[in-house]
N, C-alpha and C positions, 0 to 999 in steps of 0.2 A: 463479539465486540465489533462493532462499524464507524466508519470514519468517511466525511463527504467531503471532496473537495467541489467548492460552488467555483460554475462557469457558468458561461451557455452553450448550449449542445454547439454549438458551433465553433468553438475555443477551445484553445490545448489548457492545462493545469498549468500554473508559472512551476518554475522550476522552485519558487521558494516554497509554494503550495508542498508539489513533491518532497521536497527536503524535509518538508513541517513535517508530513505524512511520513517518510522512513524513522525520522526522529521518536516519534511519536509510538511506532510499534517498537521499534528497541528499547525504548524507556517502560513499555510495558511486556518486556520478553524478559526482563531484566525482574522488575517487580513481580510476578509472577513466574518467573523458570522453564521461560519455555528455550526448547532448542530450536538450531538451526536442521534444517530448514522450517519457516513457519510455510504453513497450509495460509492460501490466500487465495479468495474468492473474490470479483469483480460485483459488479448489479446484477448483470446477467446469469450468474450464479446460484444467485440465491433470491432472487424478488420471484414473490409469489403473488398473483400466478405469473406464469413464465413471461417475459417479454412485456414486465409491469414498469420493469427502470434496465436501464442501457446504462454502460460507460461512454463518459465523452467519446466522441469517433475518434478522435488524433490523443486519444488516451495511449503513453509510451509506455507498456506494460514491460519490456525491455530494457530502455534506461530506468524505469523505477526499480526492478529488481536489485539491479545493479548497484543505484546511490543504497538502497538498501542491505546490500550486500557487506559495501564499504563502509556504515553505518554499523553494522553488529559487528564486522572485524574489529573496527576502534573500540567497540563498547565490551569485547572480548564476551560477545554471544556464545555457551558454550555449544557443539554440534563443528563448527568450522574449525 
């Protein structure tokens, strides 16, 4: 399953972006039963071939975890 948040390489993801995007995998960890922690892979990840698509540079892998984090707590993701 993939999900794009549109910028331009040059701009960070708005924070609502982010939010949409944590929102968004909790409501499908939920629908389908997955645990905490989920496996999360970038562009860089997985675009084949290698070095075909990048994450925004100022991509906060970091705070996204995080709102994500706080995001399965409320949603009572089981794994936490």
């Amino acid at each position: 399953m993939g999900w794009e948040l549109e910028c331009l390489d040059t701009q960070a993801p708005t924070f609502q972006q982010i939010d949409s995007l944590a929102d968004r995998i909790c409501q499908r960890a939920r629908q389908y039963a997955w645990r905490w922690p989920f496996v999360i892979y970038g562009h860089y990840g997985v675009a084949v071939p290698p070095e075909r698509k990048h994450d925004p540079i100022s991509f906060d892998w970091g705070g996204f975890m995080g709102r994500l984090y706080v995001r399965a707590r409320a949603m009572d993701i089981p794994g936490l």
